[in-house]
N, C-alpha and C positions, 0 to 999 in steps of 0.2 A: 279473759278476752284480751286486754290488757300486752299478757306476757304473747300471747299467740300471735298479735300485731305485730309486735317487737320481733320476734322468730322471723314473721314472714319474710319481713324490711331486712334484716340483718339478710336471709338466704338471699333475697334479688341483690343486696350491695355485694354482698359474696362472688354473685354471676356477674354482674356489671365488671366487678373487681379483674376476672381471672378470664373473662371473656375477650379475646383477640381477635386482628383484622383479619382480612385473609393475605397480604403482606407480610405480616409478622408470619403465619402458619406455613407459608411456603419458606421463608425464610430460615425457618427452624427444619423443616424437611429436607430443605441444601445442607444445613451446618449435619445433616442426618447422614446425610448420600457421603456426603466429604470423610466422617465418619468411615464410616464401611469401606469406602475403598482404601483406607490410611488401612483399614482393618487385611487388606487384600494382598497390600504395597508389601507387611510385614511378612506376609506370607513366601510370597514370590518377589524376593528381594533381585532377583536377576528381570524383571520386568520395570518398566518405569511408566504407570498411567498420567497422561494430559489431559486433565477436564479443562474445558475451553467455553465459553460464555456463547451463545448464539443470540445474542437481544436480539438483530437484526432479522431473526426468521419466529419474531415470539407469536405474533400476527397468523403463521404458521402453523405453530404447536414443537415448535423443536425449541429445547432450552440449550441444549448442551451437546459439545461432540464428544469424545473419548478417542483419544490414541493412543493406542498398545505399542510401546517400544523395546525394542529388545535391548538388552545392556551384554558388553561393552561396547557393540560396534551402533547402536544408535539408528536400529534398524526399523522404521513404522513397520508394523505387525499388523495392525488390525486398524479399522477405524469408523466411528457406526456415533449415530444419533442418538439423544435423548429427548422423551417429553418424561418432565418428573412434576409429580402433583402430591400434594401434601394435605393431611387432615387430621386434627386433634380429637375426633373423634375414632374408639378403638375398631379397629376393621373387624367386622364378624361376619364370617359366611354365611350364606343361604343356608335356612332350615326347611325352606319348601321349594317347590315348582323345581323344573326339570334341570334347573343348574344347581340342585341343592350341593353344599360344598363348596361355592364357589364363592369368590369375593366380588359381587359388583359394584360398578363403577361406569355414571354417566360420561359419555366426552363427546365432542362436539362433530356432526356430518362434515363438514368442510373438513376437519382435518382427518379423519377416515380419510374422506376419498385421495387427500395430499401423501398422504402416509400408502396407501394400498395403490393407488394407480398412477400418480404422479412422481415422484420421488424418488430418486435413483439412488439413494442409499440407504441403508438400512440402518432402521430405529425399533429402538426397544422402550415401552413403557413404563415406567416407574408411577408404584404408589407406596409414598413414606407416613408409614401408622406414628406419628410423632407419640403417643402414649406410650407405646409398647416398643418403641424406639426400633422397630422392624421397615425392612425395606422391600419392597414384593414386585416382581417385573413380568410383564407379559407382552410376547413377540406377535405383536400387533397385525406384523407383516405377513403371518405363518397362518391366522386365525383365516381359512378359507368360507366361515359363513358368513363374513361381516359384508359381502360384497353384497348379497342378496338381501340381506337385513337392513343394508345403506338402502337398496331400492325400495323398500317396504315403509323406512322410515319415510324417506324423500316425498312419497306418494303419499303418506299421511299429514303432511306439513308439518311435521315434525325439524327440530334442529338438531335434534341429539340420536345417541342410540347408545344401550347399556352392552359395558364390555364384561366379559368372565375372566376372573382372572383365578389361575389355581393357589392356591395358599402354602400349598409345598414350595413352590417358588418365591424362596427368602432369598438376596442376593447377599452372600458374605461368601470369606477366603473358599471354604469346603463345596460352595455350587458354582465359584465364578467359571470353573471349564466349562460347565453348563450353559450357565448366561451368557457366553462368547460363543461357543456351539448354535445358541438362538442367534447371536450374532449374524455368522458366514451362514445361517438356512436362509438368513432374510436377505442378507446380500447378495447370492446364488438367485435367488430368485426375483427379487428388485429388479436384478438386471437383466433377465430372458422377459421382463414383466411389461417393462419401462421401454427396453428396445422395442417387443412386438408393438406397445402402444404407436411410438413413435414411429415406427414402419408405418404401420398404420393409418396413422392420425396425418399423417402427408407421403401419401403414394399417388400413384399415375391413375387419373381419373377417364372415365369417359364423356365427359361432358368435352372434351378438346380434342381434337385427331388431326394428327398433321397430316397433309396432304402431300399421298407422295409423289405423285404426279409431278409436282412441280420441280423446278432446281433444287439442291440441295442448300443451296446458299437461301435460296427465298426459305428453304423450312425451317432450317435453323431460326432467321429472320423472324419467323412467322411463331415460333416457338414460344423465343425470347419475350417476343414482343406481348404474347397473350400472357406470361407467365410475371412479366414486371409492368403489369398495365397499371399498378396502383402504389407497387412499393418500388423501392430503388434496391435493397437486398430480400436474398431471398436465403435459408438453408441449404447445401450444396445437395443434401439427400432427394431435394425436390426436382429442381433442374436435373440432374443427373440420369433418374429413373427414365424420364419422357426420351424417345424417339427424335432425333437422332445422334442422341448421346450415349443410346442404348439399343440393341438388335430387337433384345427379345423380352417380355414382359421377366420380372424378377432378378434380370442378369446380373451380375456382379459389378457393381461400379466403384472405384473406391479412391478418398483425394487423398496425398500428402505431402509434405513440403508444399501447397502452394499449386501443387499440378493433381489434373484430373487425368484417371486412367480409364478410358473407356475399352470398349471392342468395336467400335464402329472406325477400319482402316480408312473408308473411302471419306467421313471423316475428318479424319488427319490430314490425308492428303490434298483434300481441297483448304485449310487452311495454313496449309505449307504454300501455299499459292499465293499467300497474302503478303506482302514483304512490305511494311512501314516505313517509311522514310522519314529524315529528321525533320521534316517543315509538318509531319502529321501528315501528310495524303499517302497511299495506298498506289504501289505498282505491284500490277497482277502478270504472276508469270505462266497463267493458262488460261485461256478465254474461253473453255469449256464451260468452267464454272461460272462464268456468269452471263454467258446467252440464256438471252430472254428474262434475263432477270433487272427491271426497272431500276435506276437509281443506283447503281450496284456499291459504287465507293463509299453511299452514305451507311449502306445498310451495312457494309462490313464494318466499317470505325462505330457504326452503334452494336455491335455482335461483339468486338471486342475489347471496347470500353465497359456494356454490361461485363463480360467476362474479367475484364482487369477489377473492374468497380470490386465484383465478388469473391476477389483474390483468386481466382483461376490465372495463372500466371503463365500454364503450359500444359497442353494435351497428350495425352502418350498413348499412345496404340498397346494395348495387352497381348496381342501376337506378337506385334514387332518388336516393341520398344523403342520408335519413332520419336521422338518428343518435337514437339511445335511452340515455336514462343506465341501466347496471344495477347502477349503486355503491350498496351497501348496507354502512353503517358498523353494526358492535354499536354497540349500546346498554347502557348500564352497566357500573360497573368490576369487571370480572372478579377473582377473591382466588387465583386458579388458582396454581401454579409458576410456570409459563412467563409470565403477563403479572405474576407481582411483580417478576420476572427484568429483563423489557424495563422497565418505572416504573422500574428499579434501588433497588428496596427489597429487598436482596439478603438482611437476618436473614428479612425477611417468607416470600422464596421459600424458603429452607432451613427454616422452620418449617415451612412446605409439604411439604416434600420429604419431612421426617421424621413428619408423620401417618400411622400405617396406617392404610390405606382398602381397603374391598372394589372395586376398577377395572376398567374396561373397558377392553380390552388397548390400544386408546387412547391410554386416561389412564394404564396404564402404558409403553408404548414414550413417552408424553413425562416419565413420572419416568426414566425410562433415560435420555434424550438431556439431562435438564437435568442427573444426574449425570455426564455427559461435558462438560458446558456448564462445569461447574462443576468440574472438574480431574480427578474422581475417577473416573478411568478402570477400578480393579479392581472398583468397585461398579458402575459401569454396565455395566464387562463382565456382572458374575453378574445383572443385572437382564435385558437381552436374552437371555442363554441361556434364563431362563425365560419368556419371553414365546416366544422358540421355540417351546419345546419345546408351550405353548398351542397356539399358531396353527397347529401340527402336527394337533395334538386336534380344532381347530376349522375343518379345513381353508380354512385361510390362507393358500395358498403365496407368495402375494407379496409380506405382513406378515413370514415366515418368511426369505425372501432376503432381506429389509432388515434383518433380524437377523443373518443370518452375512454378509454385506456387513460393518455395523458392527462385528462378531469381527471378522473378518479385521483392520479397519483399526485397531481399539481394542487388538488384539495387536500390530502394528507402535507403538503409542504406549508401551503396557505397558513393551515388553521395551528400548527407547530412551529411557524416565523413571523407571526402578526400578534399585535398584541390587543389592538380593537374589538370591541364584541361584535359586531356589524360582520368585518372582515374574517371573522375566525367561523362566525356561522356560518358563511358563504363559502369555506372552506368543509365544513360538514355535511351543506348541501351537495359537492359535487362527489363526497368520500360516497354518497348514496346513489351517484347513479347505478343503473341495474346494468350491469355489462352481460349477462346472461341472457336480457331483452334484446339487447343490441344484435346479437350473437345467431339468436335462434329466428330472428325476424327478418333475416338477412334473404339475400334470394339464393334461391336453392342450385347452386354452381360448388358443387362437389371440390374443386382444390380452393377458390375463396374460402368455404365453410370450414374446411379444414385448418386454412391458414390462420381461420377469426380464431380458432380453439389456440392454436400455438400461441398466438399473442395473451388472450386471456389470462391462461393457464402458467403462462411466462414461461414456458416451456425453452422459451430461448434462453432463458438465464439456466436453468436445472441443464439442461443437456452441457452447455458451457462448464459450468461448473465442476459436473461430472470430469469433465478432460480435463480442468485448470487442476482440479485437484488432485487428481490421479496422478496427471504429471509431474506436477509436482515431487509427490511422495517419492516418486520414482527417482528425480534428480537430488532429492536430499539423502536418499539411499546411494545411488553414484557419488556424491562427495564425498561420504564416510567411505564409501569403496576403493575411490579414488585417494583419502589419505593414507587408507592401508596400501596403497600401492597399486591399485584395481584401474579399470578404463572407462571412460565416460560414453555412453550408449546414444547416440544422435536424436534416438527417434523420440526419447523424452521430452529434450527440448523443440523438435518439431509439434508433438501434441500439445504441450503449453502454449505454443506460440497459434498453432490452429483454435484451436479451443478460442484463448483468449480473444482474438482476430476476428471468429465468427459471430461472438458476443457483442464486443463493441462495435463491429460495422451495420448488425443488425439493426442495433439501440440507434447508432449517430445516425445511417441510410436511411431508416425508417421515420425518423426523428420520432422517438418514443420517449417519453420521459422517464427516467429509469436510472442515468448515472448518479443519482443526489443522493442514493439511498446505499444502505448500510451492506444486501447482497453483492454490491455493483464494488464498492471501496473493498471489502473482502478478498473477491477473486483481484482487483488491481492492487492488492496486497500480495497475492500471492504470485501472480504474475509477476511484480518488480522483484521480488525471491530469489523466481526462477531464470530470470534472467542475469541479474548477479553470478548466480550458481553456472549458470552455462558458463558465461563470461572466467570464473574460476575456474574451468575443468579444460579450457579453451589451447592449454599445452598440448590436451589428449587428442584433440579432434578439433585444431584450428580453421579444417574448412566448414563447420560449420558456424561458429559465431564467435568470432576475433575481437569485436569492435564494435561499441556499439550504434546502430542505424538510425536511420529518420525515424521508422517507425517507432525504435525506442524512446525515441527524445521527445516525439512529440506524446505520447501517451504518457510518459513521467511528467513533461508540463500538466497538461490540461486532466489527466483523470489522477494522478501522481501527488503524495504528500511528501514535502522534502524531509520531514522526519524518519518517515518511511525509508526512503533513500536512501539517506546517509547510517539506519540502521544497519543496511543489509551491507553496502559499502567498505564498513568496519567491519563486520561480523563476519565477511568474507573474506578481510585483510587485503585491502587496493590501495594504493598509494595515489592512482589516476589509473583512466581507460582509452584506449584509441578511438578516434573519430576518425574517419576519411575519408567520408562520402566525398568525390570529385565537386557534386553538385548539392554539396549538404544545406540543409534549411537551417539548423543552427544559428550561425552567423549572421545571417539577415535578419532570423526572429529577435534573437535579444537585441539586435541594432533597432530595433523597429519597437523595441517594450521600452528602451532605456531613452532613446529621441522623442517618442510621443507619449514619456509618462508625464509631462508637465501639462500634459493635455486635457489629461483623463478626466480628472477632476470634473471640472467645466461641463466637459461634454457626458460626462453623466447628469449634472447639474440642469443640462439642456434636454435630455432623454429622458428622464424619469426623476424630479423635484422629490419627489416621496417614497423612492424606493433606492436601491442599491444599498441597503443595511450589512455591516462587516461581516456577517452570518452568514448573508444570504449573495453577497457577492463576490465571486471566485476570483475575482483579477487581486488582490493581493496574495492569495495564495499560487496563483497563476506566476507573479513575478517571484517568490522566493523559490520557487521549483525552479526556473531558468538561470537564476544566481548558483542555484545549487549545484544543477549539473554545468554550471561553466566553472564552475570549481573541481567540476570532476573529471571532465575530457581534459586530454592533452590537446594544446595549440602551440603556435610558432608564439615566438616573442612580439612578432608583429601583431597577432591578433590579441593577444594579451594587451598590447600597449593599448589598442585600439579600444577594447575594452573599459581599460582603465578610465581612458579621457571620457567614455562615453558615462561612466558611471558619475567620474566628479559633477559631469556637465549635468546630467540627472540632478544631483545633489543639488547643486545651486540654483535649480531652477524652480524643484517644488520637494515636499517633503515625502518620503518611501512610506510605501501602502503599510505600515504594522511593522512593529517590533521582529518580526519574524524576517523582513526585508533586510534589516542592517545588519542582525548575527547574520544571513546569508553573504552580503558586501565582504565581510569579514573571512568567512570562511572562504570565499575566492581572491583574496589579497592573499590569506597563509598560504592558501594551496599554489599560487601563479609566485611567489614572493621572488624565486631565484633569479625567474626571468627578467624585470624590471630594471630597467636601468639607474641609475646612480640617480640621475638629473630627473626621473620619474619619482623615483622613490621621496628625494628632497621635496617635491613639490607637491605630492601626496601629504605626508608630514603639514607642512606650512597650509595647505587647501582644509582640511581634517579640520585644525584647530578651530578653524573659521565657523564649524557646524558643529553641533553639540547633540548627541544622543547618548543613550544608555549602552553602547555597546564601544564609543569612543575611544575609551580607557586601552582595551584591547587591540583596538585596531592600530592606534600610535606605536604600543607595543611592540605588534608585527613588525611594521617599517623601520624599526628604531632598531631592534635587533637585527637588522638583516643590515643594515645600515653600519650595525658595529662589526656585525661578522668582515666586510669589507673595510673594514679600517676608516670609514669616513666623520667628517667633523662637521658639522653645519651651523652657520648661523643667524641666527635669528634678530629679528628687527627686534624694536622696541615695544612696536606695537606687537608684533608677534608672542613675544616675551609676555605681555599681558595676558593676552590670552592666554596662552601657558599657564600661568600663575593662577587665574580665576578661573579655569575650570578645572586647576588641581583644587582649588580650595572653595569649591562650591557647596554648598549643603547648610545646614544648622548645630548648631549647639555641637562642634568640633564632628559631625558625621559627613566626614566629607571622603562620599563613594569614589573620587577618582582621582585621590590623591597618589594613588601610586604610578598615575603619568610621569610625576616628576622624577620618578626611580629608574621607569624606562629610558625617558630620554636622557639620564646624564650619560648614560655613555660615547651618546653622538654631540652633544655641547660640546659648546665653544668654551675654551676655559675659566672666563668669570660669568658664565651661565652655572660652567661646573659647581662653581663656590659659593654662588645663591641659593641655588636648589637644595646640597649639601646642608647650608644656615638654615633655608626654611623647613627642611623635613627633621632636621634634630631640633630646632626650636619646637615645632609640634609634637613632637616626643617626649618632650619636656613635658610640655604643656598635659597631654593624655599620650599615655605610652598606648598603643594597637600593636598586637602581634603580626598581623600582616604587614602593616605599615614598615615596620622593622623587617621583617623578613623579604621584602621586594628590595627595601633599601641596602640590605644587604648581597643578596643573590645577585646583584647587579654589579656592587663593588661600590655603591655611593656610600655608604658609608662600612665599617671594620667588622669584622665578627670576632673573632678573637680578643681583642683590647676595645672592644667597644662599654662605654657607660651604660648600654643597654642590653648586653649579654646578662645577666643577671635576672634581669625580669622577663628575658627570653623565653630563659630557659624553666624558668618557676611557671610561664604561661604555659610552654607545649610539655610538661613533664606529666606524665598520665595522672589520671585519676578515676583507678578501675569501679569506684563505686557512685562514678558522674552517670548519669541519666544519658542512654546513646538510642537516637532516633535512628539512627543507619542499623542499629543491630535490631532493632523491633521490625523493620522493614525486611530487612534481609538477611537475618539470622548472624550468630558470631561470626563475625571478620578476622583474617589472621592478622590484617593491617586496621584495627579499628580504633588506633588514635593519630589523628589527619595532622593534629599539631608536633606529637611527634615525629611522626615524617618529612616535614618540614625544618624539624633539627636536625634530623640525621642528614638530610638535603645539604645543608650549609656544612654540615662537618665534613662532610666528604667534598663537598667543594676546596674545604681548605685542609685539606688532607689528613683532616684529626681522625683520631677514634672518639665517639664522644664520650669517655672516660678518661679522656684526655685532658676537657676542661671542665667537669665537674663533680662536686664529691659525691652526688646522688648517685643509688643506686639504681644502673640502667638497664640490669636485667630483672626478670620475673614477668614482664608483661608479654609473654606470649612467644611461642617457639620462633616466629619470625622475624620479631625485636633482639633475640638472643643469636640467631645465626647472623641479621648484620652488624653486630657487635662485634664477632670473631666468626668471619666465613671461611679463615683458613682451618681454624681449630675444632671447629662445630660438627657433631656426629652426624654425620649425615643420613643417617639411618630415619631420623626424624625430618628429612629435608621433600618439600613439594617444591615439584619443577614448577608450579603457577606463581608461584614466590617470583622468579623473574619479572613478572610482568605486572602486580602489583603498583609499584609506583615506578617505573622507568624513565628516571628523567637521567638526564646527560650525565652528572656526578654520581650519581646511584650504578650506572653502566660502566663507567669508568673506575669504581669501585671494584662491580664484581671482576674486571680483567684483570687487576692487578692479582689473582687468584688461581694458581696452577693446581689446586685441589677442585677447587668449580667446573673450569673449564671440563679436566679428564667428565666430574658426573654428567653436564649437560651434553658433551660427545658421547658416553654410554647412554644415557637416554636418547637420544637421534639415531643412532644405530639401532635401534628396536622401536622405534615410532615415527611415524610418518604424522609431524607435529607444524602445521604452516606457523604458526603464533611464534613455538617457539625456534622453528628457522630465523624466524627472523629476529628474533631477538638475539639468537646466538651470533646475526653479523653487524647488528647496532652494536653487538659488545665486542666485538674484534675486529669489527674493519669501519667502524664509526665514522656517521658522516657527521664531521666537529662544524660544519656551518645549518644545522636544526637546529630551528627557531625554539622549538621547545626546551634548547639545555637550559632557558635561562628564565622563563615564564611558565611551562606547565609544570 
């Protein structure tokens, strides 16, 4: 009995022991997938698969995308969804009932129905047998009885319903043409699937008829007016369909660029009649059109404000080819919330916010959306409840579902940015409203009922999507076409810019709460992309997008991450971009962030005591987006100056929103540097000292080099001097972070500045030898490299050490350049024209072909030589290196001659026609 006890206890510690979360089991079914496809990669080495993370759509049922690229020219191929599910237990097929054979598997109703009738791309299901370490997929998409089996469930109150999956479908090297095959079936049909939905689900109802009786001007009027009784935008597909934008039921309508192309000429011709004037009123040059029609000049500037509102910019007749402008800009500057917001006069907007005012639900569903604009998510929550509970009163039902829409989504923010238990239920409370009640309780108005399903179903983000993405592909496919030599195709970057356009006017017009989430950041990821890209292809096909616009600028503010930015920025190879809007927003917005950020503070202080937490409020990130791209458009020297003073003046007044604010500062000093004047630049310098941050170090740097490129001397008071000295030598126990200001500035000292600096940086050397510290001091010229006392222990610091522990090469595999401190020798030795076998007896080859070619780039077989080697560490002496090189030069000319290489264009004219005043020969 005894030992049987003992057995028992022992098997449950056994199960307890080996027993796993469901975290760990998925997690091991990924390290599965990853598997298999490395297992695919080997196979088909001219393909290159991207799995890609989808957290943002887990809510969903999609883990993962997959893009299929073709190698060498970098072409997307294919691109399709995954949901992948994992289980430790071994998968065994049916041995009875009529799917015997078959593997099932429960999965959730809601994502059915996301997957088969929502969903415009195609996904494949994955289930990974972690025992059997097998991977088995089923084209979810393709299974045409789940549609009626979802109804069977549904009606059972059921939440689930079991899939079949066949057991022949293992996914490795030998079935993947298969599984890609399942692929394009689902894709092919998703899309005939998703459109007719969409047709569908907002077409021309009879619950509306225009009356044709009347004027033409009163129908349209009359149209508009029933069609945006509750929203401010609408889908172009909807307006478009109805009468008299359309002859005949079904007819072909279709926008692009911004213009709708109808068949209705009479039409066009009546709003060719419309001629705008610069004060905003309306001279009519046929009085046809508007006998007998009331009010006439209001109803057309509301006709074609709705139509500028929804980006209809211009009408075009499909017989003629007629085009009509219906771009009606306001006139005057509005004091509203929402446009202090967009000017970024953000005290002005929050003064706003907090007037009580007697509103029309309007004017309050956008005091609600700008309280979510503006972080304060438990206010805007209790601000839409009441607007609810109105639009109930005032039977509003589709004001009312944009209300519990925004619950629902402003409870998922609540309960994920609070840390109280109070507030985070209150947040789970609203994640529970029934939007499906809302939805179906509604009153029975055929294009309302329709519209409640679009929003629901977020149909407006999936159809967006669909175009952001597609376009996308398309324009990454044009630049690789484009570097072979190929032409940039317009209508791509038209699709990206419609897409995106219809997306965010929906969300902001409608005010839905929606931009805070991880779909919305995604596509305005890919949007700032494709805008770069157009921008780069912009030699080919300048009249479409040379420069970029308001519209760019203000959607990289406000929806835009400057990391993002300046990703694609580089990645594209820009040095700067044009601006020249005649009447650009720009210049006003950052005058208007940089003047009233001393404000902010306060007046959030005054607006919300308990809220605006750095998480959850955008205006710090709002201002490093505008530092960002004012470092990236080109300006005059004036507006640069102008800028400058307004930043110092910023500085002394109050401290920048986040660490992220002053790298920004910085990178618009490097990027504006040349422009500056002498007497700006000194006084930048001398201002700087005065304010101490973590990014300081660098910034003096800037100025100090550009300073010396110009030959000048400056000098500094006593008090000045101090400063100087104490926040070179700031820190503890000799770790003093910004000591290498003193290495920057000797070049612009006064001469017994020069010989202090010089004392105190070699006394500290003494003291504790840093290899950085030496190497600033030297690359500068403050103190010798050659005959220096501290060349010895230099060179013992940056001399490899191939069996050191390297984080760079765990992260990013062997590097050709993967010791950073010997590159900073070879930096100084080419500075002073050595070979570095010139001063030391160690041996400086064997670490790595790329250490051995700049050793002897004359002598070096080039047979082992990569043209990426150029661009490796490219500072000013390394460049000046490779010219001295008549065997270099001929290879990197033979390589240009057979590639169309932007990267290394440009390095071949850093290395031959070098501009010697970059800031980088002497700090990066």
């Amino acid at each position: 009995m005894f030992n049987r006890n003992a057995q028992d206890k022992m098997t449950k510690a056994q199960q307890q022991h080996t027993s796993r979360t469901s975290e760990e089991i998925q997690e091991s079914g990924n390290i599965l997938l990853d598997n298999v496809l490395e297992s695919i990669r080997v196979k088909y080495q001219d393909l290159k698969i991207n799995k890609t993370s989808e957290e943002h759509q887990k809510d969903r049922g999609v883990d993962f995308q997959i893009e299929l690229i073709g190698k060498p020219g970098e072409n997307t191929l294919d691109m399709f969804k995954l949901q992948v599910k994992a289980t430790d237990q071994p998968v065994v097929p049916l041995k009875t009932t009529i799917n015997k054979g078959m593997i099932s598997f429960k999965i959730d109703n809601r994502h059915i129905r996301y997957y088969q009738q929502e969903m415009p791309w195609p996904l494949l299901f994955l289930l990974c047998d972690n025992s059997t370490q097998t991977v088995y997929w089923y084209a979810i998409q393709l299974d045409y009885s789940l549609e009626e089996r979802l109804h069977e469930s549904i009606a059972k109150n059921s939440n689930f319903i079991q899939i079949f999956i066949d057991p022949k479908n293992i996914l490795g090297p030998n079935t993947f043409v298969k599984f890609v095959k399942d692929s394009e079936d689902s894709k092919t049909l998703q899309f005939f699937k998703v459109s007719e939905a969409n047709e569908n689900t907002l077409t021309v109802d009879t619950d509306f008829q225009v009356d044709r009786s009347k004027p033409l001007l009163e129908q349209l009027f009359r149209l508009l007016d029933y069609l945006f009784e509750e929203v401010q935008y609408l889908p172009l597909h909807i307006m478009s369909q109805y009468y008299p934008f359309t002859l005949k039921e079904r007819q072909a309508s279709f926008y692009q660029q911004f213009k709708l192309y109808c068949e209705n000429d009479e039409l066009v011709k009546m709003l060719d009649t419309f001629r705008v004037q610069t004060d905003g009123s309306i001279n009519f040059t046929d009085s046809s059109y508007i006998d007998g029609v009331d009010d006439y000049e209001n109803k057309v500037i509301a006709i074609l404000s709705k139509l500028t509102q929804n980006h209809v910019y211009a009408i075009i007749s499909q017989k003629t080819r007629k085009e009509v402008s219906t771009l009606y800009l306001t006139h005057g500057n509005c004091s509203c919330v929402a446009c202090c917001y967009n000017r970024l006069d953000i005290p002005k907007a929050i003064e706003q916010l907090c007037k009580p005012k007697d509103k029309s639900l309007d004017d309050q569903m956008k005091t609600a959306y700008m309280h979510y604009e503006l972080g304060n998510y438990l206010k805007s929550a209790e601000s839409f409840r009441k607007i609810g509970k109105q639009a109930t009163k005032e039977n509003k039902k589709t004001l009312f579902l944009i209300t519990q829409f925004n619950l629902i989504k402003l409870g998922r923010l609540i309960k994920n940015n609070y840390y109280d238990h109070e507030t985070v239920e209150q947040g789970k409370t609203l994640m529970d409203i029934n939007l499906d009640r809302a939805v179906y309780s509604a009153r029975n108005r055929s294009h309302h009922r329709k519209l409640f399903n679009y929003i629901k179903e977020a149909s407006f983000y999936s159809d967006s999507a669909y175009e952001v993405q597609t376009a996308l592909s398309k324009l990454r496919h044009e630049y690789q076409s484009f570097i072979g030599g190929g032409i940039f195709n317009t209508h791509s970057y038209d699709q990206l810019l419609n897409g995106f356009a219809q997306l965010n006017s929906f969300i902001s017009g409608n005010r839905i709460v929606y931009d805070r989430f991880g779909e919305y950041s995604l596509q305005m990821d890919e949007f700032t992309e494709g805008i770069f890209i157009a921008l780069a292809l912009r030699e080919t096909n300048s009249s479409v997008i040379s420069e970029f616009n308001d519209y760019h600028i203000e959607r990289l503010i406000f929806d835009g991450e400057h990391k993002v930015t300046w990703r694609y920025f580089n990645k594209y190879l820009f040095k700067s971009i044009p601006y020249k809007e005649n009447d650009g927003k720009f210049f006003d917005m950052i005058s208007n962030l940089l003047v009233n950020h001393h404000l902010v503070a306060d007046a959030y202080k005054v607006y919300s005591p308990d809220e605006g937490s750095i998480w959850r409020n955008p205006y710090p990130g709002i201002f490093a987006n505008c530092l960002c791209l004012a470092a990236m458009i080109e300006m005059t020297d004036k507006q640069v100056e102008r800028i400058s003073k307004l930043i110092m003046d910023c500085y002394a007044k109050a401290e920048l929103p986040g660490p992220d604010s002053y790298s920004q500062v910085n990178s618009f000093f490097s990027s504006k540097r040349r422009q500056l004047s002498i007497a700006l630049l000194t006084n930048l310098v001398k201002f700087f000292l005065q304010y101490k941050d973590m990014y300081l170090e660098k910034r003096i740097g800037i100025f100090t080099a550009e300073l010396k490129t110009r030959k000048v001397t400056i000098t500094l008071s006593t008090a000045e001097r101090k400063l100087l000295f104490a926040f070179a030598f700031e820190g503890e126990r000799n770790e003093f972070h910004h000591f290498n200001t003193l290495a920057f500035f000797h070049p612009i000292a006064s001469q017994p500045l020069k010989e202090e600096i010089e004392k105190r940086i070699t006394t500290q050397l003494r003291i504790k030898f840093d290899v950085y510290h030496y190497y600033y001091a030297a690359i500068t010229g403050t103190l010798p490299f050659l005959h220096s006392e501290f060349l010895p222990k230099f060179i013992d610091a940056t001399y490899p050490n191939p069996t050191k522990y390297s984080f760079k090469n765990t992260f990013y595999g062997p590097q050709d350049n993967e010791y950073s401190f010997f590159d900073m020798f070879f930096n100084l030795c080419f500075k002073s024209g050595l070979n570095p076998k010139e001063i030391s007896s160690k041996k400086m080859e064997g670490f790595g072909d790329y250490y051995d070619w700049l050793i002897d780039i004359n002598g070096y077989d080039y047979s082992k030589f990569k043209i990426m080697w150029l661009g490796l560490y490219p500072t000013k002496f390394y460049l000046q290196e490779f010219a001295k090189s008549a065997v270099l030069r001929k290879v990197i000319e033979r390589y240009l001659r057979n590639n169309r290489d932007l990267q290394i264009e440009r390095l071949y004219f850093d290395i031959y026609n070098p501009n010697t005043d970059d800031i980088e020969a002497d700090f990066e």
